[in-house]
ZALOGU-613426 format. One record per residue (C-alpha): residue number from 1; residue in one letter; z, y, x. Coordinates in steps of 0.25 Angstrom, whole numbers, plus 5000, padded with zeros to 4 digits. Each point is the difference from the previous one (the first is absolute). Layout:
N
<k = NUM r = a up = Z north = Y east = X>
...
***
This chain:
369
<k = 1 r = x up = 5023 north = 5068 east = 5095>
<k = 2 r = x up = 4999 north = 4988 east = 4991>
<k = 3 r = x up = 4992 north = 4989 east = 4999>
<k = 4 r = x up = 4996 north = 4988 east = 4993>
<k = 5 r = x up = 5006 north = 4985 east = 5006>
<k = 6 r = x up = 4994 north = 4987 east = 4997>
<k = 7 r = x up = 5008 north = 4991 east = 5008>
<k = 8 r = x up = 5013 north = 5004 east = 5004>
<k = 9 r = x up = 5004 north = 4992 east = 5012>
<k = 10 r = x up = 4991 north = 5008 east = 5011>
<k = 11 r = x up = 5003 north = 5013 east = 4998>
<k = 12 r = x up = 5015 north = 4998 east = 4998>
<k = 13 r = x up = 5001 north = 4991 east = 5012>
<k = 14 r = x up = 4993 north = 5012 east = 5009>
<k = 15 r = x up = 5012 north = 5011 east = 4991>
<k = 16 r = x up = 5012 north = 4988 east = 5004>
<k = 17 r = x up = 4997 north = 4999 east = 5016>
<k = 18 r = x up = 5001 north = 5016 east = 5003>
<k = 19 r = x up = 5011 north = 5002 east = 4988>
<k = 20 r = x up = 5014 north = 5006 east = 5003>
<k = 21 r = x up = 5005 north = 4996 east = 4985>
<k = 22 r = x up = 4995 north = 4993 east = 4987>
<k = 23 r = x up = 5004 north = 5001 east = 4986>
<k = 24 r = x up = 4994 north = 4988 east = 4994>
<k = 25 r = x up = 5002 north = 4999 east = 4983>
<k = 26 r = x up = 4994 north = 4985 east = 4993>
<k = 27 r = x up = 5001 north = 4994 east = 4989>
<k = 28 r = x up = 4996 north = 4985 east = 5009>
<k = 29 r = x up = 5004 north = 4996 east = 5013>
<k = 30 r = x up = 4996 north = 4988 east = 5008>
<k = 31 r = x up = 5005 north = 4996 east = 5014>
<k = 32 r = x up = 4986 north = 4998 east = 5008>
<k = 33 r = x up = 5000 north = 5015 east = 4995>
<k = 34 r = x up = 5012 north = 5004 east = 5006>
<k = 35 r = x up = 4998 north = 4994 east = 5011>
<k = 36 r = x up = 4987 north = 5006 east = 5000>
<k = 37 r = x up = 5007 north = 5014 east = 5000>
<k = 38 r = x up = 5009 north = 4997 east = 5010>
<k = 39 r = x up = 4991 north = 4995 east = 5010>
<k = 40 r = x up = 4992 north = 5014 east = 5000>
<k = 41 r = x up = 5013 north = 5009 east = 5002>
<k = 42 r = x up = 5010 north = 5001 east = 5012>
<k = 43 r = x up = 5015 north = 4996 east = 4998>
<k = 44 r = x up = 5005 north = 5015 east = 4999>
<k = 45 r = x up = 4991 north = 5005 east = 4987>
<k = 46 r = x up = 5009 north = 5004 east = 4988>
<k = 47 r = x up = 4997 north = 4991 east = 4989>
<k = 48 r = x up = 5002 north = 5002 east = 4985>
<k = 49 r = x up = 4997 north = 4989 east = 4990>
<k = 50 r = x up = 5002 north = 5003 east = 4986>
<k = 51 r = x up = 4997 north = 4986 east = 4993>
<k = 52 r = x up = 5000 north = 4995 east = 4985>
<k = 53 r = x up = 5002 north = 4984 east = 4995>
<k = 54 r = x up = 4993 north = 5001 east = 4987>
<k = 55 r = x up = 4988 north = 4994 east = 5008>
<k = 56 r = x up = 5003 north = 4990 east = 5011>
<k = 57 r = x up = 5003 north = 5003 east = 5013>
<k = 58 r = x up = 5002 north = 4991 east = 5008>
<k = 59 r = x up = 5016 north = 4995 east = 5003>
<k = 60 r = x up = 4997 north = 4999 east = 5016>
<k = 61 r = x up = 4995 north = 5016 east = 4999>
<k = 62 r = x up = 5013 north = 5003 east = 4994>
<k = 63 r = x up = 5009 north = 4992 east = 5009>
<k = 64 r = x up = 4993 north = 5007 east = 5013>
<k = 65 r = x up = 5002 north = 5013 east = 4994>
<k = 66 r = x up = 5015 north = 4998 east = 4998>
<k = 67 r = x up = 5004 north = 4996 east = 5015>
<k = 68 r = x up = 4989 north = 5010 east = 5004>
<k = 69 r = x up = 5010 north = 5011 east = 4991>
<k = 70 r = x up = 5011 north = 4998 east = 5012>
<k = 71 r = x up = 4990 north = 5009 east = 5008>
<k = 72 r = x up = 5001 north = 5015 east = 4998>
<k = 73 r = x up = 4986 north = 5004 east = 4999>
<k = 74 r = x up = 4996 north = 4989 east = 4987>
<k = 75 r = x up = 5004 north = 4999 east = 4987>
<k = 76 r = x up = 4997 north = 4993 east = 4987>
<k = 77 r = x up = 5004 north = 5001 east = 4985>
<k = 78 r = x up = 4997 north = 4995 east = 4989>
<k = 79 r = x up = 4993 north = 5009 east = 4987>
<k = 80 r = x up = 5007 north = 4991 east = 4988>
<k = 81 r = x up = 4998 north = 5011 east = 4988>
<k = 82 r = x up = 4996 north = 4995 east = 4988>
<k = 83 r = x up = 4987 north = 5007 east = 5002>
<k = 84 r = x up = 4988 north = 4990 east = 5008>
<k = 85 r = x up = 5001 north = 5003 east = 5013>
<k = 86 r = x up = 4986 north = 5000 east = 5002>
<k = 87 r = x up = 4995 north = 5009 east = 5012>
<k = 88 r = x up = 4992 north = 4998 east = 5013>
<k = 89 r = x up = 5002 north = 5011 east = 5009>
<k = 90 r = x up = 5000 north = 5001 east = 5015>
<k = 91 r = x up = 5004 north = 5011 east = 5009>
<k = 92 r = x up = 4999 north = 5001 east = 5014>
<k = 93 r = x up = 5006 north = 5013 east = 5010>
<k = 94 r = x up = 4995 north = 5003 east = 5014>
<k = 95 r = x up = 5009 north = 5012 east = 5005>
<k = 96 r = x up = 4995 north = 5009 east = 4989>
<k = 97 r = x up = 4988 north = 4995 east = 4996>
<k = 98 r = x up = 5000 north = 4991 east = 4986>
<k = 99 r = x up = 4991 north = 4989 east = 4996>
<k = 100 r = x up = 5000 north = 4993 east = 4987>
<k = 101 r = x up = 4994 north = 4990 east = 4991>
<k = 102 r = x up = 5002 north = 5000 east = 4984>
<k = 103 r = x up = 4993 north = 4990 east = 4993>
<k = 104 r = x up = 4999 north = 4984 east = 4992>
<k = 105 r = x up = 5004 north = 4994 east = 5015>
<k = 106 r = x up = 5015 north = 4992 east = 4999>
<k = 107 r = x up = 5004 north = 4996 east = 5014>
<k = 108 r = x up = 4996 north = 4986 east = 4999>
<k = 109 r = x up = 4987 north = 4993 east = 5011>
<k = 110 r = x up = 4993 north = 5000 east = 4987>
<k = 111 r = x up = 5002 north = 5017 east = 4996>
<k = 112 r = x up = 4998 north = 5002 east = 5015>
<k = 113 r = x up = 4986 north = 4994 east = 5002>
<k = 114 r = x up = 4996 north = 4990 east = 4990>
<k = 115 r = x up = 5000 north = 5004 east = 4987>
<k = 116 r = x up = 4991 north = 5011 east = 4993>
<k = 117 r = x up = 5009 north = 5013 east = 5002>
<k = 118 r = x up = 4997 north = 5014 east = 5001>
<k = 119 r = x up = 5010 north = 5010 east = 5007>
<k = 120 r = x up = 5000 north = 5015 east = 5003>
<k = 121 r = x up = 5004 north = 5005 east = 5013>
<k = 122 r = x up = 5007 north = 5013 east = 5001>
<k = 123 r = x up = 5001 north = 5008 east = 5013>
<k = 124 r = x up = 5006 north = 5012 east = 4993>
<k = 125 r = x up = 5013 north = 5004 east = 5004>
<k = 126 r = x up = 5004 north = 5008 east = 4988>
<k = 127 r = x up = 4997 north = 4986 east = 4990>
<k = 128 r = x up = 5006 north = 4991 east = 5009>
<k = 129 r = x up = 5014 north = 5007 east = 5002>
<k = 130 r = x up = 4999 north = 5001 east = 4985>
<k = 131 r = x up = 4995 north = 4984 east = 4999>
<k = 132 r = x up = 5013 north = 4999 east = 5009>
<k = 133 r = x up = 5010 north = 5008 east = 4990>
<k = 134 r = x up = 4995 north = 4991 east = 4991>
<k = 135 r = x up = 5005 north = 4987 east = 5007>
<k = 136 r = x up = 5013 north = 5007 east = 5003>
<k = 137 r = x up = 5003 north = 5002 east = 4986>
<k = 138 r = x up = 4998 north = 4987 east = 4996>
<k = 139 r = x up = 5008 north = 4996 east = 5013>
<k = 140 r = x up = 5010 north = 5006 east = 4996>
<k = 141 r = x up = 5001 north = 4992 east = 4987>
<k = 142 r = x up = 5000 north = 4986 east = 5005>
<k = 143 r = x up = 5007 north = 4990 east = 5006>
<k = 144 r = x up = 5003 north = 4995 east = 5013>
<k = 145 r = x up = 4996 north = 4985 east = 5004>
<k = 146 r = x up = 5013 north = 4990 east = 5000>
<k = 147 r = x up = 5001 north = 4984 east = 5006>
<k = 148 r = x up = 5005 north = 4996 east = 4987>
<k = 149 r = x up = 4988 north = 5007 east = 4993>
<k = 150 r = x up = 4990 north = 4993 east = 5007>
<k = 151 r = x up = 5005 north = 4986 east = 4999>
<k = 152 r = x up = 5000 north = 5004 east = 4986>
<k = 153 r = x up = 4985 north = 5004 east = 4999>
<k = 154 r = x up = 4995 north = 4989 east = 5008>
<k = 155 r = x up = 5006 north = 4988 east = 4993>
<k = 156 r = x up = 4991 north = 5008 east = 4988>
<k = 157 r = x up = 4990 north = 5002 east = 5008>
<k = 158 r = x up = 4992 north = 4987 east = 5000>
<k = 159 r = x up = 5001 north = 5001 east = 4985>
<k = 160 r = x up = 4994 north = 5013 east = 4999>
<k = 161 r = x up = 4990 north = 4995 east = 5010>
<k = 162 r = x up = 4995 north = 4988 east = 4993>
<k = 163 r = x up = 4999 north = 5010 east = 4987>
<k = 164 r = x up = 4991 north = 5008 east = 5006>
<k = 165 r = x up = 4989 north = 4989 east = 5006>
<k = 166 r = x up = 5000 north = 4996 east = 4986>
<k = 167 r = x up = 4997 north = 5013 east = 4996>
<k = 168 r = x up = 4988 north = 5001 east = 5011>
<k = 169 r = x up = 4995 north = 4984 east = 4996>
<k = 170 r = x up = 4999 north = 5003 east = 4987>
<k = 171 r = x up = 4994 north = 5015 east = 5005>
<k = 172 r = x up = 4990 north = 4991 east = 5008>
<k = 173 r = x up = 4996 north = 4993 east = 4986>
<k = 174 r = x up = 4998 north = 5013 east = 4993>
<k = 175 r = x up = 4990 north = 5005 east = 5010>
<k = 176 r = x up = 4992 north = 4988 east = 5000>
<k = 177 r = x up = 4999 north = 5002 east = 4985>
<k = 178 r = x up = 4994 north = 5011 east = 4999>
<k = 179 r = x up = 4991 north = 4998 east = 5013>
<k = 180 r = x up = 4997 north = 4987 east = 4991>
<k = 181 r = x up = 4997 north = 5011 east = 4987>
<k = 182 r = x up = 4992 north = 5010 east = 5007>
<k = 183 r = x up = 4990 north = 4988 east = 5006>
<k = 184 r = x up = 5000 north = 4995 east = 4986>
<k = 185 r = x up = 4997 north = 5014 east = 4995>
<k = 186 r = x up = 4990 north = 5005 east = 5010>
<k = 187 r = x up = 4994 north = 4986 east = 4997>
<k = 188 r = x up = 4997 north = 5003 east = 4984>
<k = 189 r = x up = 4997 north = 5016 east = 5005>
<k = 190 r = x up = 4989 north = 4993 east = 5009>
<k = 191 r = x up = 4995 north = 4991 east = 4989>
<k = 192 r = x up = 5000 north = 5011 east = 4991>
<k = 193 r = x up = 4992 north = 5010 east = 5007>
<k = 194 r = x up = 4990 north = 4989 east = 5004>
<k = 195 r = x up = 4999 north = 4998 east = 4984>
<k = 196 r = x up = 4997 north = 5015 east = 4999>
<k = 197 r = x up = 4991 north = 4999 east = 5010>
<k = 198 r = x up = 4991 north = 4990 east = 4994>
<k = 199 r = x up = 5000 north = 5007 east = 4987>
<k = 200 r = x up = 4996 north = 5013 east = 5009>
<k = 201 r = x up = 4989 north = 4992 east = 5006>
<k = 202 r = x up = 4992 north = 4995 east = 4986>
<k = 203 r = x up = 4989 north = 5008 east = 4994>
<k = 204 r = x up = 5005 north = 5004 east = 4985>
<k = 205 r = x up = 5011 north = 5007 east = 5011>
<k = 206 r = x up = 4991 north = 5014 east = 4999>
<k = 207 r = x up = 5000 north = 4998 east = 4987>
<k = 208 r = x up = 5015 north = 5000 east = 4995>
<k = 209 r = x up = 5003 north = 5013 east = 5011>
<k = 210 r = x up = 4988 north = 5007 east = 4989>
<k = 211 r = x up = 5009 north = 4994 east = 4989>
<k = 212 r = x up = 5012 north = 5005 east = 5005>
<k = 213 r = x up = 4994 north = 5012 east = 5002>
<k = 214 r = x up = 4998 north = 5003 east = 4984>
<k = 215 r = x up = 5014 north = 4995 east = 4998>
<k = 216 r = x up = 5007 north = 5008 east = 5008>
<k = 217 r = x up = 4991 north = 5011 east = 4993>
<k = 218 r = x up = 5001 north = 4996 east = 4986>
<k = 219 r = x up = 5014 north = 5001 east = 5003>
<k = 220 r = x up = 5001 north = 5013 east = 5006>
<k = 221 r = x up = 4991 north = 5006 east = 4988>
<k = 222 r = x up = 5010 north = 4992 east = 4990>
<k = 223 r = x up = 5012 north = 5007 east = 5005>
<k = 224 r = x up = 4993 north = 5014 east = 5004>
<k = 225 r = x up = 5001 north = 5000 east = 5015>
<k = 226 r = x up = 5002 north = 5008 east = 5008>
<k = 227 r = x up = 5007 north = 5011 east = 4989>
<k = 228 r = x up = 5005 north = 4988 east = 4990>
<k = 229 r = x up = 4998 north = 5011 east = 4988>
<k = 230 r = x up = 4992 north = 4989 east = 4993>
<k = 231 r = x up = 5006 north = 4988 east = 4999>
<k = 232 r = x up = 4994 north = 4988 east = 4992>
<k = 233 r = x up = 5012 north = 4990 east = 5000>
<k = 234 r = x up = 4991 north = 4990 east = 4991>
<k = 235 r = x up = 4989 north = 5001 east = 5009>
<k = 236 r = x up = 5012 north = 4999 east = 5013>
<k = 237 r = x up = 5004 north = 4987 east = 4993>
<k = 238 r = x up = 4986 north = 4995 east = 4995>
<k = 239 r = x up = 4995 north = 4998 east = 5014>
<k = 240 r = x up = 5008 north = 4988 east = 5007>
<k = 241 r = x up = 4994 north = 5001 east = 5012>
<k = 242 r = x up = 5011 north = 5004 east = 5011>
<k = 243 r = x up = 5011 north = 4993 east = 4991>
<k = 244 r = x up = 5001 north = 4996 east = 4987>
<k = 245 r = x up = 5009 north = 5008 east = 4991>
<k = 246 r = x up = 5007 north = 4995 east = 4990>
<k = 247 r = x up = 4997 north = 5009 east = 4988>
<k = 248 r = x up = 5012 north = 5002 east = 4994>
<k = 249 r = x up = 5003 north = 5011 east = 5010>
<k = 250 r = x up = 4990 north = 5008 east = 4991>
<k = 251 r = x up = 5009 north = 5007 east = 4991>
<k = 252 r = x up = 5010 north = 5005 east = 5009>
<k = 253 r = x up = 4990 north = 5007 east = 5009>
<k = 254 r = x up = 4993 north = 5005 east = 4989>
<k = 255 r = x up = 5016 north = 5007 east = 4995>
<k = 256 r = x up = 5001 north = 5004 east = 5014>
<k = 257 r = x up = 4987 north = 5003 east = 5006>
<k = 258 r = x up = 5005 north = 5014 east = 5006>
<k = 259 r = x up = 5010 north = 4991 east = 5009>
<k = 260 r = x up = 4988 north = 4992 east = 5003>
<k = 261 r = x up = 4992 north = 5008 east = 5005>
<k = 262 r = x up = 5013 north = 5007 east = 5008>
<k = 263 r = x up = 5001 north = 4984 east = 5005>
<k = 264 r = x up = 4985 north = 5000 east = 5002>
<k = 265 r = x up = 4999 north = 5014 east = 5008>
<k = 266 r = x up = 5015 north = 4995 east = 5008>
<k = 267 r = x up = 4994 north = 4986 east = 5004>
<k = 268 r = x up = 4987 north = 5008 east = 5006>
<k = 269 r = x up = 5008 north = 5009 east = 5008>
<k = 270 r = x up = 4999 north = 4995 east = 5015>
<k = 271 r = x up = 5008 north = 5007 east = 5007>
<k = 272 r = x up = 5012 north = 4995 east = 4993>
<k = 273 r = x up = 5002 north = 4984 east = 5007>
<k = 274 r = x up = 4995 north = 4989 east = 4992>
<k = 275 r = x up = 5014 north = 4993 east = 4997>
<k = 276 r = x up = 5006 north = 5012 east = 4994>
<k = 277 r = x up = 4991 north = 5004 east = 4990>
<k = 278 r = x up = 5000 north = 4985 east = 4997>
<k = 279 r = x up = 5016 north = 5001 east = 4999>
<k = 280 r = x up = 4998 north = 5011 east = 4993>
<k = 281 r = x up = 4991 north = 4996 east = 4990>
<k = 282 r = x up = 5006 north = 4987 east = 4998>
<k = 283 r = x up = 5014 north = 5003 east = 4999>
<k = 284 r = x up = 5003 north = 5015 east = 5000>
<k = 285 r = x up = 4999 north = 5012 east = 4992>
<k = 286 r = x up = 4983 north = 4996 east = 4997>
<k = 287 r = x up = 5003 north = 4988 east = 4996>
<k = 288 r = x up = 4993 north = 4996 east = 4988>
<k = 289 r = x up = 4999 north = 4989 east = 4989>
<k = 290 r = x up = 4987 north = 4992 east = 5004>
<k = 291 r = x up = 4996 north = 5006 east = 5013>
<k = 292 r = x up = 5005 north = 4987 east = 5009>
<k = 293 r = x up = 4997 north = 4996 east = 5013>
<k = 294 r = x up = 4985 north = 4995 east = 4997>
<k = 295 r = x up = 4996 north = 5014 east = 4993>
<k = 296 r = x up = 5006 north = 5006 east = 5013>
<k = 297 r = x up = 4993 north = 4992 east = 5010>
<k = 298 r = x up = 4986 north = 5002 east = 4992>
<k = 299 r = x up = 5001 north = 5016 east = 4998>
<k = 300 r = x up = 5004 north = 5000 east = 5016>
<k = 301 r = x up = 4987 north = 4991 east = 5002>
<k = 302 r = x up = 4993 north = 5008 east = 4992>
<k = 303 r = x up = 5005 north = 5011 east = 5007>
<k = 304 r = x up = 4996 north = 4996 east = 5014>
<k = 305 r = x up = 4993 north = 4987 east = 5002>
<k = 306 r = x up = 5000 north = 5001 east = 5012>
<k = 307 r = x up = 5016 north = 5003 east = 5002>
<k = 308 r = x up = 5008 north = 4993 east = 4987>
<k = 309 r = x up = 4998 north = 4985 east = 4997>
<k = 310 r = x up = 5001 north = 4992 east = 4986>
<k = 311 r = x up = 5013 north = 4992 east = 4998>
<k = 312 r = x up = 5004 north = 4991 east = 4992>
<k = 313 r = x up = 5007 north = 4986 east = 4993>
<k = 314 r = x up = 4987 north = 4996 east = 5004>
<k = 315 r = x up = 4996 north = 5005 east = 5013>
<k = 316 r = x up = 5016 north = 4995 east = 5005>
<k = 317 r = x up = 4998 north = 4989 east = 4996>
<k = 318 r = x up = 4988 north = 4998 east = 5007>
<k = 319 r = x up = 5006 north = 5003 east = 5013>
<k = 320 r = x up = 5012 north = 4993 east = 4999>
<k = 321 r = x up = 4990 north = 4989 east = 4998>
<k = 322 r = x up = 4996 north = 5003 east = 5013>
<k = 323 r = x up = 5013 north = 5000 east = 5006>
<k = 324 r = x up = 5003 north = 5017 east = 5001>
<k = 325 r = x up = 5011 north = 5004 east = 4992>
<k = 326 r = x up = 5002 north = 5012 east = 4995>
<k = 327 r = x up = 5013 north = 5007 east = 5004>
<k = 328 r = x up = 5013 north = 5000 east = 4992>
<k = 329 r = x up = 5013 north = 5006 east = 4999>
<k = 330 r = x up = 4992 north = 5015 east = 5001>
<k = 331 r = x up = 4997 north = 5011 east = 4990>
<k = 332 r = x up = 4984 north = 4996 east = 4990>
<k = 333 r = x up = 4996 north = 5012 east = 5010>
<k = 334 r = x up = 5004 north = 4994 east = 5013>
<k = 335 r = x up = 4993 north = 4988 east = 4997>
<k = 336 r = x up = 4988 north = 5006 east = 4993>
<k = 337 r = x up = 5000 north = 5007 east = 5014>
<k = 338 r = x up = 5002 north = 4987 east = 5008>
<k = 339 r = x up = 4990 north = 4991 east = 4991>
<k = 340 r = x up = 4989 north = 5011 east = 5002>
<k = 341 r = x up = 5003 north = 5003 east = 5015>
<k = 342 r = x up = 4996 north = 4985 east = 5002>
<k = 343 r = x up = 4988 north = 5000 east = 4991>
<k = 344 r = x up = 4994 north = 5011 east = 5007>
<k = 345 r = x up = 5001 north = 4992 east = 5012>
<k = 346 r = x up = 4993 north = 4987 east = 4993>
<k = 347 r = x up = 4989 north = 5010 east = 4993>
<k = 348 r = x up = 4997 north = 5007 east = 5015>
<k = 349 r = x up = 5000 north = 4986 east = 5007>
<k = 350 r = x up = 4992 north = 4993 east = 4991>
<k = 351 r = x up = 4989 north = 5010 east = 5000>
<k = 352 r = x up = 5003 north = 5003 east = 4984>
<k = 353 r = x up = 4993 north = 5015 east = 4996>
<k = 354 r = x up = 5013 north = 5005 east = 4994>
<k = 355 r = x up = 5013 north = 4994 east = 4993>
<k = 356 r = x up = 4993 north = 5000 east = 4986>
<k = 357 r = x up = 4989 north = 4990 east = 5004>
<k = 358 r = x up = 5010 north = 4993 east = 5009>
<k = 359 r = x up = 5009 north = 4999 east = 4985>
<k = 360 r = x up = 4986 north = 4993 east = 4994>
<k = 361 r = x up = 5003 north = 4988 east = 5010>
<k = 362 r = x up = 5014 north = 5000 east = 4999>
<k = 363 r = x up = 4997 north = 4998 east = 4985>
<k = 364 r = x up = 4990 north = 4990 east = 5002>
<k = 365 r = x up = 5010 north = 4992 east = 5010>
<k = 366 r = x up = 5012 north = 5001 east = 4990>
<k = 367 r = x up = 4991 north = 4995 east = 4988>
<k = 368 r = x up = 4994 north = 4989 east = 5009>
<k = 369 r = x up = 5016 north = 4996 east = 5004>
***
């Protein structure tokens, strides 16, 4: 049996005050959380601690656990590989019954009950022997605790501990940042959709879904859609409606109409996910000289309206205005996927027909910027 643990100190607590032996491996150990552990077992449970000191733990844990070593039935050592010792496991023995818990929980007041952790609990007796093999190997590769060591580590020790409140002041900073950013951003996406909204709302509104209508029509007749065995690439360009392409692209397209069409038919195909025929389009094998990222965005909206939005220099430009910037750092057909995820959401919440009439206004804001 397994299952899934959300805060650890309970159900280890219940394991600890019926257990005839525990194997407990962390990377963190504090002493409110040794204390803890030994104030839920009786004096005559076998203890085994397998600690690390690339993460600090406490000096006091380690100087309990040297003088409690001159008992037979506890031992300690220390996992100081070159490897991160990194592990949170805990394993409990009731004569021949197992209990353990694997999961993000150091051995610290905070791991055990405070912070957000998730752990699973194992009842199997199979996974823990194997869980404890595990410990024993390493065990068998580290290093018992000395006086002289730890006078060492804890003269260090404040050091290092001062280093990592530091680290979580300037931690502290960086989330208030970005709680700062996303206000800011769901701010300008508010402001946004009540822009569209008013727009939706005017009465010349059921007139440019009508004229979006015909444009997404001309364009599917310009490029023969559905088949795209008649394509008029003058008539494509000569309609600037959707985005306006430049017309040097002609040429190319012309020399290569049979690649387009195969990037025509390629970008139609839905079952294929939107970023990787993008990518491919864009920068792989059907890559082509004047098919970019505007003439990809406006076959996929003439496509489906109702599925691909327009984008372009314009329309990110537009919403950076607004505060929403558009991923970096990520493939064109990631962010395409990213940019029209997040219109999608603006064209349902702001009542828009489809992502063509949405592009109208969009256009009509950028302009106006």
């Amino acid at each position: 049996m397994s299952v899934v643990v959300t805060s650890l100190k309970d159900g280890l607590i219940q394991e600890l005050q019926s257990a005839d032996e525990i194997w407990i491996g962390v990377a963190l150990m504090t002493n409110s959380a040794f204390n803890l552990i030994q104030r839920y077992i009786s004096a005559e449970v076998r203890q085994h601690y397998l600690l690390g000191i690339s993460l600090p733990t406490e000096p006091q844990v380690l100087r309990k656990l040297y003088k409690l070593e001159a008992k037979p039935n506890i031992g300690t050592r220390l996992y100081v590989e070159r490897e991160f010792y990194h592990p949170k496991v805990y394993i409990i023995r009731r004569v021949k019954s197992y209990a353990a818990f694997i999961g993000s929980a150091n051995c610290t007041t905070s791991g055990l009950s405070k912070n957000i952790e998730v752990s699973y609990k194992i009842t199997n007796t199979k996974d823990c022997k194997e869980l404890i093999g595990w410990f024993n190997t390493l065990n068998e590769n580290s290093l018992s605790l000395s006086s002289k060591f730890i006078d060492t580590y804890e003269k260090r020790f404040q050091k290092r501990l001062d280093r990592k409140r530091e680290d979580e002041r300037e931690v502290h900073e960086l989330k208030a940042k970005i709680q700062q950013e996303h206000v800011a951003t769901m701010k300008a996406r508010a402001e946004l959709l009540e822009v569209l909204k008013w727009h939706r709302r005017q009465p010349e509104y059921d007139e440019v879904k009508r004229k979006r209508k015909r444009n997404v029509s001309e364009l599917r007749e310009a490029l023969g859609y559905p088949s795209y065995e008649n394509i008029n690439v003058d008539a494509f360009f000569g309609i600037w409606d959707l985005g306006h392409l430049i017309a040097i692209a002609i040429p190319p397209i012309k020399r290569e109409k049979n690649k387009f069409r195969n990037i025509l038919t390629y970008l139609s195909d839905d079952t294929i996910d939107i970023s990787e025929r993008v990518d491919r389009v864009l920068s792989g094998d059907l890559k082509m000289r004047g098919v970019g990222e505007a003439t990809v965005s406006k076959i996929l909206t003439i496509h489906d309206p109702k599925k691909y939005a327009v984008r372009n220099d314009r329309i990110d430009s537009l919403l950076v205005s607004y505060g929403i910037e558009t991923p970096r750092g990520i493939s064109k057909g990631a962010r395409y996927k990213a940019i029209n995820t997040f219109l999608n959401h603006i064209c349902k919440e702001s009542g828009m027909n489809n992502l063509a009439v949405l592009d109208y206004y969009l256009y009509l804001e950028a302009t106006e910027e």
